[in-house]
Every structure is written in C-alpha cells, then in structure tokens.
GUDREN-667756 format. One record per residue (C-alpha): residue number from 1; residue in three letters; x, y, z. Coordinates in nm, 3 decimals. Example, Ala and Ser with C-alpha at 12.3 -4.5 7.8 and 13.67 -1.06 7.14 Angstrom:
// residues 2
R     i    aa         x         y         z
R     1   ALA     1.230    -0.450     0.780
R     2   SER     1.367    -0.106     0.714
// end
This chain:
// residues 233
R     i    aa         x         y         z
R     1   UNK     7.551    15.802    -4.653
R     2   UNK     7.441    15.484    -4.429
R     3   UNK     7.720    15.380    -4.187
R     4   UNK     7.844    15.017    -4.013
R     5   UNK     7.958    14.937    -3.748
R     6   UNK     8.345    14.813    -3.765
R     7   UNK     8.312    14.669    -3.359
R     8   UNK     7.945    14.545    -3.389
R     9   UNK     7.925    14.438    -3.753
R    10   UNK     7.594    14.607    -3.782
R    11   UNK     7.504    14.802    -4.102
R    12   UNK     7.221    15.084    -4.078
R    13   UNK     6.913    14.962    -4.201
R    14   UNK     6.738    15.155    -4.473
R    15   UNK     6.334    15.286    -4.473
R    16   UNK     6.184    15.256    -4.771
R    17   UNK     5.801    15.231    -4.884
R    18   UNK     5.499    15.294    -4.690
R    19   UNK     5.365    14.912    -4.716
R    20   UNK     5.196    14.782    -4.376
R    21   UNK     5.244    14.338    -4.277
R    22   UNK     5.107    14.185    -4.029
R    23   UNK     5.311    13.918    -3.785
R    24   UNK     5.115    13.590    -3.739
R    25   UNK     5.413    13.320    -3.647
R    26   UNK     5.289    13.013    -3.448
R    27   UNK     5.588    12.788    -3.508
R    28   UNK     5.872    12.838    -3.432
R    29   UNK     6.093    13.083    -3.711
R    30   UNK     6.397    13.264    -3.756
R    31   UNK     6.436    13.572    -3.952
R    32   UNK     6.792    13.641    -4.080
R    33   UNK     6.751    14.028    -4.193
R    34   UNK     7.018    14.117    -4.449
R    35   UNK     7.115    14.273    -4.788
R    36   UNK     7.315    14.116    -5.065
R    37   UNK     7.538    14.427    -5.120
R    38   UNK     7.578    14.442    -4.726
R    39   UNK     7.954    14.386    -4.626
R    40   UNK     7.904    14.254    -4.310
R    41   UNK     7.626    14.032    -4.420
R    42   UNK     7.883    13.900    -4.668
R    43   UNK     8.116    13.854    -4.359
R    44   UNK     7.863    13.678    -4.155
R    45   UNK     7.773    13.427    -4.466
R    46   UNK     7.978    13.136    -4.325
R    47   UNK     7.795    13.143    -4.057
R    48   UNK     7.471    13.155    -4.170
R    49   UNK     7.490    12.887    -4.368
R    50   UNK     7.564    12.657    -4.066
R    51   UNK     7.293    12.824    -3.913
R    52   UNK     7.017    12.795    -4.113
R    53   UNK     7.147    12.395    -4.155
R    54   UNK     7.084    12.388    -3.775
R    55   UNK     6.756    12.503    -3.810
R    56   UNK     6.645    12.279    -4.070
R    57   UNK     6.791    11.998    -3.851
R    58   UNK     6.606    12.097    -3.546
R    59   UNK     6.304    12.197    -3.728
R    60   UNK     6.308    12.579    -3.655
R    61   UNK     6.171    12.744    -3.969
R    62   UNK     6.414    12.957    -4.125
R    63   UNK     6.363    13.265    -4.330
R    64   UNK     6.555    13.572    -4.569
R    65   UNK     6.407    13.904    -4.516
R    66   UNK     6.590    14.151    -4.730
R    67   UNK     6.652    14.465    -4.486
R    68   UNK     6.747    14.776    -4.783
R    69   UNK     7.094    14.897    -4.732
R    70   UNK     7.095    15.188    -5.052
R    71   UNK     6.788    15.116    -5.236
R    72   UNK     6.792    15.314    -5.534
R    73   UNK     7.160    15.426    -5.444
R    74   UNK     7.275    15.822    -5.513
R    75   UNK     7.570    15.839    -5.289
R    76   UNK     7.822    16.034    -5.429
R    77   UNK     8.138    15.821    -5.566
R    78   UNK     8.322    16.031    -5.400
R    79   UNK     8.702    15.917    -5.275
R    80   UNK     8.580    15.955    -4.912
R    81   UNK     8.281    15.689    -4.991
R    82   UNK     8.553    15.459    -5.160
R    83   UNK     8.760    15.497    -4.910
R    84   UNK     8.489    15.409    -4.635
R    85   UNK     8.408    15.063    -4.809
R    86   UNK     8.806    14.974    -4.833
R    87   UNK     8.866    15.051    -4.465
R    88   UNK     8.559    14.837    -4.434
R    89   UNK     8.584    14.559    -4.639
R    90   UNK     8.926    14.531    -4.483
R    91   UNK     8.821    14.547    -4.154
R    92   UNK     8.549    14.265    -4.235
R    93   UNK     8.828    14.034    -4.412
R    94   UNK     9.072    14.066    -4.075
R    95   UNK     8.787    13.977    -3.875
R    96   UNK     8.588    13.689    -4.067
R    97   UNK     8.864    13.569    -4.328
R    98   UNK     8.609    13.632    -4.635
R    99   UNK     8.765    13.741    -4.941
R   100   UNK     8.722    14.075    -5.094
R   101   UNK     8.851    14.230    -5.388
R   102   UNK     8.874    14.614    -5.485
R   103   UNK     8.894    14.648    -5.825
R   104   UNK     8.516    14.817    -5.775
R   105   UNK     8.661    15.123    -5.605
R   106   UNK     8.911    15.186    -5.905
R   107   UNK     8.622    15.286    -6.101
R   108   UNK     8.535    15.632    -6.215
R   109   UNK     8.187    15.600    -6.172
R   110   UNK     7.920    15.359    -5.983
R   111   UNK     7.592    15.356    -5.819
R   112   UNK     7.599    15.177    -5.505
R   113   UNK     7.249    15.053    -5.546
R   114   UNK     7.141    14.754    -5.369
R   115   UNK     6.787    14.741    -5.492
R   116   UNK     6.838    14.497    -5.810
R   117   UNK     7.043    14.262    -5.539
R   118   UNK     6.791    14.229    -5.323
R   119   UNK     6.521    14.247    -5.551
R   120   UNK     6.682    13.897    -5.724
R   121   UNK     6.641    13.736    -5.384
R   122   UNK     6.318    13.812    -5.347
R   123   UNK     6.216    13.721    -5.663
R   124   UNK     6.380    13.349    -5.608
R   125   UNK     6.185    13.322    -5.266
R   126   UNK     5.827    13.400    -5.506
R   127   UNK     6.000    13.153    -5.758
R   128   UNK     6.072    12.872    -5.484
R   129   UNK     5.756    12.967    -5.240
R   130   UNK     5.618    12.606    -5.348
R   131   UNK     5.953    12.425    -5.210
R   132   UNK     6.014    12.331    -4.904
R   133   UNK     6.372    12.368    -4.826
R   134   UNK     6.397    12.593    -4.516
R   135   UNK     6.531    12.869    -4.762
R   136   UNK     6.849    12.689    -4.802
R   137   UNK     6.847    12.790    -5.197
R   138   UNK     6.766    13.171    -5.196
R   139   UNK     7.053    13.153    -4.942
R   140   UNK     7.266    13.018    -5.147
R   141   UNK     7.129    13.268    -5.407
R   142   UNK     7.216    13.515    -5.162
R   143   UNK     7.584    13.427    -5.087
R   144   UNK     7.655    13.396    -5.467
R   145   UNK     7.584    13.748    -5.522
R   146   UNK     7.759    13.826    -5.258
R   147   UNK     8.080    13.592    -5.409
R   148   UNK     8.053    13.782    -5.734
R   149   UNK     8.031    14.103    -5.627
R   150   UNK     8.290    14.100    -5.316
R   151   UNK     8.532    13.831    -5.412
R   152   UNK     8.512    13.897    -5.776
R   153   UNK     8.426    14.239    -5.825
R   154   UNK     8.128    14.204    -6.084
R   155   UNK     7.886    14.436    -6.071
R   156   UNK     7.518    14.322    -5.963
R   157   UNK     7.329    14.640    -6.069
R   158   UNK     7.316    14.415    -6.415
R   159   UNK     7.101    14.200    -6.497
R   160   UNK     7.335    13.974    -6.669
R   161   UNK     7.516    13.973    -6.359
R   162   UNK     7.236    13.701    -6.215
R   163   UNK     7.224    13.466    -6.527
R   164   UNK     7.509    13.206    -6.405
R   165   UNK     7.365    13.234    -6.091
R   166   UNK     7.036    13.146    -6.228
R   167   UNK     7.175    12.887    -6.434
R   168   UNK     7.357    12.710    -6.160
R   169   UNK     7.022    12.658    -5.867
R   170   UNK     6.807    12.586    -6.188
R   171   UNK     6.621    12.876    -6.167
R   172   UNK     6.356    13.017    -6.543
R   173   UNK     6.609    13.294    -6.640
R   174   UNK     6.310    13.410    -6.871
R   175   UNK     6.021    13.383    -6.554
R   176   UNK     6.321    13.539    -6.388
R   177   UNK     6.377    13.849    -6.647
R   178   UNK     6.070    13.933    -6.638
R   179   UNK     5.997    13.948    -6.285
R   180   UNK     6.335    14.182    -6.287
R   181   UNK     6.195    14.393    -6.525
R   182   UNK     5.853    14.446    -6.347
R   183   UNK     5.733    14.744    -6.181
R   184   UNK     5.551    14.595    -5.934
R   185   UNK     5.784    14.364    -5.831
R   186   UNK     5.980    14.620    -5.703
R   187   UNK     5.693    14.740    -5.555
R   188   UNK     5.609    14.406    -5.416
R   189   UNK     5.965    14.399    -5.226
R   190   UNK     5.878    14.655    -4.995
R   191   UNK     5.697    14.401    -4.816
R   192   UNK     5.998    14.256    -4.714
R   193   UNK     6.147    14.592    -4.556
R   194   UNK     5.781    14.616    -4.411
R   195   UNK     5.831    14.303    -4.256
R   196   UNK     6.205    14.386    -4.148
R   197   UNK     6.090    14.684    -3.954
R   198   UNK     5.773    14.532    -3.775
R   199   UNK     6.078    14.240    -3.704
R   200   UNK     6.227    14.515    -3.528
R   201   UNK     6.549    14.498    -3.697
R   202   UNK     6.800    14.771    -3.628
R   203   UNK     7.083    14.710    -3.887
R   204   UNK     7.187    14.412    -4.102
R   205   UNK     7.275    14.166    -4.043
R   206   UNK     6.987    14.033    -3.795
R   207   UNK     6.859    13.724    -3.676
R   208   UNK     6.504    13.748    -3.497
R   209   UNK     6.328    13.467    -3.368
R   210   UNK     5.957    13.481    -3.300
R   211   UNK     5.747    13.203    -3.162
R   212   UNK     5.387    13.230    -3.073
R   213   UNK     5.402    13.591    -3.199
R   214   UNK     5.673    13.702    -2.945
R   215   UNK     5.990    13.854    -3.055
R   216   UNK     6.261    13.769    -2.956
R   217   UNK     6.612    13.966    -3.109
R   218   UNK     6.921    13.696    -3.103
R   219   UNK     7.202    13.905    -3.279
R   220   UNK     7.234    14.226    -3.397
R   221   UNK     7.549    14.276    -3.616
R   222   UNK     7.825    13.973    -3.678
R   223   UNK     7.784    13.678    -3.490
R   224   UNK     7.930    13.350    -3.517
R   225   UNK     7.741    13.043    -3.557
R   226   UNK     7.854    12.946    -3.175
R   227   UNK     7.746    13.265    -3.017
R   228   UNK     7.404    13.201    -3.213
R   229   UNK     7.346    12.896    -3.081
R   230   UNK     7.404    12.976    -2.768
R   231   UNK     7.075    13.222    -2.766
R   232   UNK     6.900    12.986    -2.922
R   233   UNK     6.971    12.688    -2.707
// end
C-alpha cells in the first residue's frame, strides 16, 4: 500500500509503464505533478489554482502531469486501509480547511483505483491541446473530481461519474466516452508518468519548473501559494 506524508504532504508516487519522453523546454514552464484521487493534491487545490493564475499572469507556462497514485488499484479494503485514509483525510482537512466526507469508507467493498481519474484528465488535456488557456480548464477538471469524490463522496471509478463534469467545461461527452473506453488511451497516459519521472518527481503533489532544459524542483508535498512564490520569485 503507497503511503503520505501527514508533515510533508507528499504522497508516494507510483511506476507504471515502460514508455520513454524526452524533455525539450525552452520557455519558461511549470509542471504541477499530481493525481485526482490524491488527498493531499486535493488539499493543495486552493492553492494551485492561484498559482497557475500567477503563471498565466506572468507568462510562465503552466502544465498538469498526472503522477499515478494506485493505477489499477488492488489494495485490500481492509479496516486498516480505511482507517489510513480517515486519519488522513482528517489530518489534510485540519491543515488546509478542504472538506472531506467519509461516507466512502462505510462501504463494504471498493477499489481504490485512480487510473479512470487520471485518465479523464488526460483525456481533456488531448481534447483542449488546441486551446490556449495555460491549463486553467483541465485544472478545473481536475479539482471537480476531486470535489465529487472528497467532498461528496461519489465514486470516480464510473464513468458516469465525469458526465456533469463534462457537461459543465463544455466538453463532447461522446468524443469523451470513447476516448474512456479506449485501450490505447490508457496506454497513451503512461506518457504522462513517463514524463513525471524524467520531471524527477518524488511524490504528489509537485511543482517543477524547468527553463532552458534545467530542472529546477520548487515544492515537494503541500505548499501554499506564498511559499511557492517565494521560489519562484
């Protein structure tokens, strides 16, 4: 079972796939390394959001990298793994004030499996790869999911779980289905854990900046949007 962090905020990364990227950033970008089903990530949204704002303002390029927290799930629901993500997700609310809900863990059976969540991101980023909004929208995508399933307690290992979301940034449910449904999509979004690794990223959630192909790691684990700034200022 993949652990966090409670004092860092930092969520073991998954490795998944054997697909190889190559880094070529001239401008300016930064990389914000997460996973929808993530509970820090969900913690750190707030903050994000003002972030990647900043960056649009200031004309850093800003992009979503999804990191793989369980891809493909298989833990156990065991009452020790339910009892992890309550001490967690409690620990996350003291510290960030984002709202959580347990009604999940009452359940007899689930499959934490965070590939369909961050497969639905990365099929909005292909969707929107033509617009040029700094990723502000799959963002937002992101943090929905991340509403639903942690202040709401819906369960985003269904599809049906992304129509509203779809519905509400404008987004083909049908080009979206069938992306969702596709083989090599999934296949395709092992390019993004590719790229998350060769980004160095330890845990989620990360921000990396790179400029003129050198690295540069600003936050591992929860950050807010002050202490961000900072590094990149």
């Amino acid at each position: 079972m993949q652990t966090c962090d409670s004092e860092t905020g930092l969520c073991e990364i998954g490795s998944y796939g054997d697909k190889e990227v190559d880094l070529n950033v001239e401008q300016a970008e930064l990389f914000y390394v997460g996973d929808p089903m993530c509970s820090w990530c969900w913690g750190m949204s707030e903050e994000l959001k003002k972030i990647q704002e900043f960056c649009a303002k200031e004309g850093i390029k800003f992009s979503v990298v999804l990191g793989g927290l369980r891809i493909g799930g298989g833990d156990p629901w065991t009452e020790q793994f339910r009892g992890f993500l309550k001490n967690e997700w409690q620990n996350i609310h003291k510290k960030t004030g984002q709202k959580f809900v347990y009604s999940l863990l009452d359940l007899q059976e689930f499959n934490y499996d965070t590939q369909p969540a961050c497969l639905s991101v990365f099929i909005v980023k292909k969707m929107l790869k033509d617009k040029d909004d700094n990723s502000s929208t799959a963002l937002k995508f992101f943090s929905k999911i991340q509403e639903k399933f942690y202040a709401k307690g819906l369960d985003p290992t269904k599809l049906e779980f992304y129509h509203s979301i779809c519905e509400e940034f404008n987004i083909d449910i049908a080009e979206f289905e069938k992306y969702f449904n596709s083989k090599e999509m999934r296949k395709e979004l092992e390019s993004d854990f590719a790229l998350a690794a060769k980004l160095g990223a330890r845990g989620m959630p990360s921000l990396i900046y790179v400029k003129q192909n050198k690295v540069v790691e600003m936050s591992s684990g929860y950050k807010t949007y002050e202490e961000v700034l900072k590094l990149i200022l």
